[in-house]
N, C-alpha and C positions, 0 to 999 in steps of 0.2 A: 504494500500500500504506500500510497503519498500522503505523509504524516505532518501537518500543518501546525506544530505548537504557536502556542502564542501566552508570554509569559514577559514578566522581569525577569531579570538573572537573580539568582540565588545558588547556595550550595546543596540545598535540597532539588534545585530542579535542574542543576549539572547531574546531581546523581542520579535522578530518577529519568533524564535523557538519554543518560551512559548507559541505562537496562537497551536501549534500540539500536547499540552503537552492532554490526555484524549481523543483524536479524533478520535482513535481507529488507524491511522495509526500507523507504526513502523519507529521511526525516529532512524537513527544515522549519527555521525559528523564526517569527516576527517578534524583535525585542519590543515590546509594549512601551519601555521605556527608553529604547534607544542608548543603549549605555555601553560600554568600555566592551572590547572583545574580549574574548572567554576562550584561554585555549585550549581548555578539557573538554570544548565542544567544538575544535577544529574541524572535524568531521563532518558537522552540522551544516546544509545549505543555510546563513543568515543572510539577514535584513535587518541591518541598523545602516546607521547615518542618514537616517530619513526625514528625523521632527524637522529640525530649520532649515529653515529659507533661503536662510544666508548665513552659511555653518560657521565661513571663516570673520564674520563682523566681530570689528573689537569691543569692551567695553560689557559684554551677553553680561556678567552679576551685577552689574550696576545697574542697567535695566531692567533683569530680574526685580531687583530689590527695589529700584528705584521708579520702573514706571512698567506695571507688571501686566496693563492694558496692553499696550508696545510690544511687550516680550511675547503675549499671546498672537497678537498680529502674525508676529515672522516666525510664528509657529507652524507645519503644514499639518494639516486636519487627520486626526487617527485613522478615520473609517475611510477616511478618500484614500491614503495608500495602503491602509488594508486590502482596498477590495482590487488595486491595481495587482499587489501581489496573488491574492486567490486568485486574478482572469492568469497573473504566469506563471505560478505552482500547479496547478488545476486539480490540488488535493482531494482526496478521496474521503480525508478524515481532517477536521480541525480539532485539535485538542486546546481547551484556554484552563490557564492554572491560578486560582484564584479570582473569585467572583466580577466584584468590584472593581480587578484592576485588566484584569481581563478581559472580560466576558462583556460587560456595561455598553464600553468604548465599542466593539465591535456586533454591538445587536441588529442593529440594522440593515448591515452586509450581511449576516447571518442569516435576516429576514426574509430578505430580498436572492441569496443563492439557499435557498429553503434544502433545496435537497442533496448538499453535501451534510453528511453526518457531524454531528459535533458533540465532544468528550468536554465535560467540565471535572476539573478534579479541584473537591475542598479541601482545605488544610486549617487547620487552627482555629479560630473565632468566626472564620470567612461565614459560616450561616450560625452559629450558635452567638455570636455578637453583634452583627450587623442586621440580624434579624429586630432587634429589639430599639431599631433608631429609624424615625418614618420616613424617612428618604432615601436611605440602603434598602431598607424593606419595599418599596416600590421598584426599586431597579428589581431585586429579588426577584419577586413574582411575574415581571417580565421578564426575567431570563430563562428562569427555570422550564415554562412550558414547552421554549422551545427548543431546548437538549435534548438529545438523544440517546447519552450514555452517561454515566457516572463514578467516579475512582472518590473514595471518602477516605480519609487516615482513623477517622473511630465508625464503632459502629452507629453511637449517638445519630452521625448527621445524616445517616439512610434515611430514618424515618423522619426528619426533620426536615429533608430536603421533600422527603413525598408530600409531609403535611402541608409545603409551603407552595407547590405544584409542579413537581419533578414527576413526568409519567414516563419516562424511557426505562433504560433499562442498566439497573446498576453493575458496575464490571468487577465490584470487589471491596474493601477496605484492608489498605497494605502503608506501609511507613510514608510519610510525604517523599523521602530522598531514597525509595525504594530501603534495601536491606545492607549487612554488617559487612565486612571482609575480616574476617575471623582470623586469618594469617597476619594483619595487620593489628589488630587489637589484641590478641590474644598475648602478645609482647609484652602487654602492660599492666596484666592483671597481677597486682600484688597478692601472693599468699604470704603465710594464712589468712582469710580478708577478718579474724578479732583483732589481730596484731595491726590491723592501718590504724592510723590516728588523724586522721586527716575527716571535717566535716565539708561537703561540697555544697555552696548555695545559690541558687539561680539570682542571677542580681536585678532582674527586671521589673522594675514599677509600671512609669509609665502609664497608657491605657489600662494594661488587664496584669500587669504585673502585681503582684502584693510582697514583695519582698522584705520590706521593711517592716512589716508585720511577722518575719521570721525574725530578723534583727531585734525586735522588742521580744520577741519570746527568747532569745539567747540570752540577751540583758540578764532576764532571772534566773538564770544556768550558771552566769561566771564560774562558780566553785564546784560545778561538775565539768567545765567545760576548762578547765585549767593544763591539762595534759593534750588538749588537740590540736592543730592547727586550720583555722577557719578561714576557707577558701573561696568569696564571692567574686563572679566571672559574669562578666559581662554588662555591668552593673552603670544603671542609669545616673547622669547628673544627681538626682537630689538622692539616690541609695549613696553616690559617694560621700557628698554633703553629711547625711546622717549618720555613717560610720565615722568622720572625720569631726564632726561636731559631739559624739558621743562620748563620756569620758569613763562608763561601764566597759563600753566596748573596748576600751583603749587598754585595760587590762589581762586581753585575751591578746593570743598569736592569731592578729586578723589580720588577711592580706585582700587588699578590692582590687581586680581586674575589671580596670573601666570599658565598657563598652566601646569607642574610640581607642581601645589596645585591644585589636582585632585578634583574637585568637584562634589561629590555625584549627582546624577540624583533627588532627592529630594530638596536637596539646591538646585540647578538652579531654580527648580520648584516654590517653596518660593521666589527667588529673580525675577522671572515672577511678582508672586502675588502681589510685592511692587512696579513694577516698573510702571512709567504712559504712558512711553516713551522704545521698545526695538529699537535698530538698529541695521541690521546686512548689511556687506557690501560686496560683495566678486564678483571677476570678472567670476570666473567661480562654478557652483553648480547646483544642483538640487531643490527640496524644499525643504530649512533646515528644519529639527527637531526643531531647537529652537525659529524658523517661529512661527511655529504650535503652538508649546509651548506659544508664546507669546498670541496666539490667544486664546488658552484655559483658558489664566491666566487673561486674559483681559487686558494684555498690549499694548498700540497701535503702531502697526508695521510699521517701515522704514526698508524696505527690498530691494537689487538690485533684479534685474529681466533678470539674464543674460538668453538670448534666449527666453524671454517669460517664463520663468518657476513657475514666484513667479503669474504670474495672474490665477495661477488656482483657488486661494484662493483671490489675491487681489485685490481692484477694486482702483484705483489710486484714491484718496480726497473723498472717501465712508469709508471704513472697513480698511485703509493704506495708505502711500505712497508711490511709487514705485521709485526708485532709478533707472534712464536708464542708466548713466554714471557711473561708480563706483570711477572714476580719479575725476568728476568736483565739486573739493571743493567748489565752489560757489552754487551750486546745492545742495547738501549735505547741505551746510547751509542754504541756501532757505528753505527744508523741513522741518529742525530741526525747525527753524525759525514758519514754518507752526502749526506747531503741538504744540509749546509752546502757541503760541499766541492765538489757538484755541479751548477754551473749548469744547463746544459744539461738533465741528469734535471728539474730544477726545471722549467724551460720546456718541453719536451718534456710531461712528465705534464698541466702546462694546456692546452694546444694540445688532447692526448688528450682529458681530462674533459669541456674544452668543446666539444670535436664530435659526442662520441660518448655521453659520460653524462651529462651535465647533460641532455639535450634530455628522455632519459627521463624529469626530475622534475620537468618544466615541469605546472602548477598545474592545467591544462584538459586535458593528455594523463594525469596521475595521473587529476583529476577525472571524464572520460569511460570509463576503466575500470572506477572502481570503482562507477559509475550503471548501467553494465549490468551488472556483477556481482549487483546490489539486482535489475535488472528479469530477471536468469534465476531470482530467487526466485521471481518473480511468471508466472514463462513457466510455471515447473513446476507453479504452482498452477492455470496453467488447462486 
């Protein structure tokens, strides 16, 4: 088939493109966003340097910032080079990767070439947050009726995409960035994982982030938390701000990886393999990546569980513990609380993960699914 993405760039949707790379399909990209070349997807038939008008005009942030009517001007129109590229790709299938950023921009083309097939695949908040704001939710329910096909990362958003008016036909729910390479991680799994000391914490505020809500539940830990070293990656302006202005926390071995100290997909993967303890907290998502990650690395996971989403994988006081409330500091503390004081849950839960759910998110078991997912496109079309 002639495989039509149309995304931003991401390192989930490098990986989840790299599943097509040899599979005899013919893949190419419409960068949504127009942005920097990517050469893990050298392979890829692309389309960027298309938004401006006049790419080489000096001065483009000043008129960004400064007269942003201007900027829009010497913008050229999404759907008008979209739909120039579908008349010279002549794709068989568009797949668009996230709603909003994807899918919105190109509805119209989509309208109007009715009977090419088209793949929406959710990730994160993409319908469990933007459903709940009146102007995403109108884009919503015109996108949805007119898809075809569906890739979800939990099982939550099947039924949420049906109830919102998705009538095609769903391909699956598999990782956003597809699966693991276990020859590459498995390098880093610290044994015995009771012997790490090391606590892992997703640093995202933000929109749907609650991070800082783990931060106050540590607060009242200091004197269990005196032997670890506490590790927040990725961690937004004001989580830095609150670490840095905390004088609780300044008594602990806490280190903040800011968000702007972009950290390699392999380092995360390593600081999984040391940690004993990941926690990630956030009001609204899908099932993170770095869930999974935690699970592969044998870290033992405190995840929220907005909508149900984290229990596809986790079974609350088995293999994790599940966070209902992402506000209730006292709760937050309870769990962290749980998982220090419990050895055994610690080792027990990896034992679990590693025999039973990791194997699931092994690179070539995700990758073989979702290749015949693509080829019962191609079943139904003959």
């Amino acid at each position: 088939m002639r495989i039509l993405m149309v995304s931003m760039n991401s390192i989930h949707f490098q990986r989840w493109t790299n599943q097509l790379k040899d599979s005899g399909h013919e893949v190419f990209w419409f960068d949504i966003k127009d942005g920097a070349k990517v050469p893990s997807l050298s392979w890829v038939t692309t389309y960027q340097g298309w938004k401006q008008k006049l790419p080489n005009i000096k001065g483009k942030h000043f008129i960004k910032n400064k007269l942003p009517k201007l900027y829009k001007a010497l913008e050229n129109d999404t759907a008008k080079v979209f739909e120039k590229v579908v008349s010279e790709v002549q794709p068989d299938v568009i797949h668009s990767f996230v709603l909003y950023i994807s899918c919105t921009p190109i509805l119209e083309v989509m309208r109007k070439y009715n009977a090419i097939k088209w793949i929406y695949s959710s990730w994160g908040s993409d319908l469990y947050h933007f459903k709940n704001l009146p102007e995403y939710k109108i884009d919503i329910k015109k996108v949805l009726p007119r898809l075809n096909y569906l890739f979800t990362d939990c099982k939550r958003d099947v039924q949420l995409a049906k109830d919102l008016g998705f009538k095609g036909e769903v391909l699956g729910t598999f990782p956003g960035g597809g699966g693991y390479n276990f020859l590459v991680s498995d390098k880093y799994i610290k044994m015995p994982v009771s012997t790490r000391n090391t606590i892992l914490v997703k640093g995202y505020q933000g929109r749907s982030g609650r991070a800082i809500e783990v931060l106050k539940a540590l607060e009242q830990l200091v004197s269990e938390l005196l032997d670890y070293k506490i590790i927040v990656f990725g961690a937004d302006i004001e989580v830095e701000a609150y670490v840095t202005n905390n004088k609780k926390l300044h008594k602990l071995n806490i280190t903040v990886h800011a968000k702007s100290q972009f950290l390699i997909h392999e380092a995360i993967l390593e600081l999984m393999g040391k940690a004993k303890i990941y926690i990630g907290n956030s009001e609204s998502d899908g099932l993170p990546n770095t869930l999974l990650e935690a699970v592969v690395l044998g870290a033992f996971p405190i995840q929220s569980n907005p909508g149900g989403a984290t229990e596809d994988i986790i079974i609350h006081d088995k293999n994790g513990l599940l966070i209902q409330d992402c506000y209730n500091i006292e709760d937050l503390k309870k769990q962290i609380k749980v998982a220090l004081e419990n050895v055994e849950l610690i080792e027990e839960a990896f034992a679990y993960n590693q025999r039973f759910v990791k194997p699931k998110l092994e690179i070539n078991h995700i990758k073989n699914k979702v290749l015949k997912a693509y080829q019962s496109i191609q079943n139904n079309d003959n």
